[in-house]
C-alpha angles and dihedrals in degrees: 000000000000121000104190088183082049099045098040131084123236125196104261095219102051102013088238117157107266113171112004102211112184094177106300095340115089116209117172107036098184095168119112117219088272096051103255121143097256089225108055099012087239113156119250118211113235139071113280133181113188122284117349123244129266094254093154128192101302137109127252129194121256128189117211107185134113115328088236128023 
């Protein structure tokens, strides 16, 4: 069952939407390149870097193993 208000992020400041997360897909992206909530200019704790990619709903492989073989 997915919750998109549950799963998104909102400014702390404003309330305004953040980072829109519907399961692995992202909608709404309201952060500007320096990590400020595009509404207000608060901001936001984290590490950003722009836009995020287009990963999509999808799986992708992972290996867990030993760091080194």
């Amino acid at each position: 069952m997915h919750d998109p208000r549950g799963e998104s992020s909102f400014c702390p400041s404003c309330g305004a939407l953040l980072i829109e997360r519907q399961g692995y897909r992202l909608g709404a992206y309201e952060l500007t390149a320096e990590g400020s909530c595009a509404s207000c200019g608060t901001r936001i704790p984290g590490v950003f870097a722009g836009r995020p990619g287009g990963w999509g709903n999808r799986f992708l492989p992972v290996r867990v193993g030993p760091l080194f073989d």
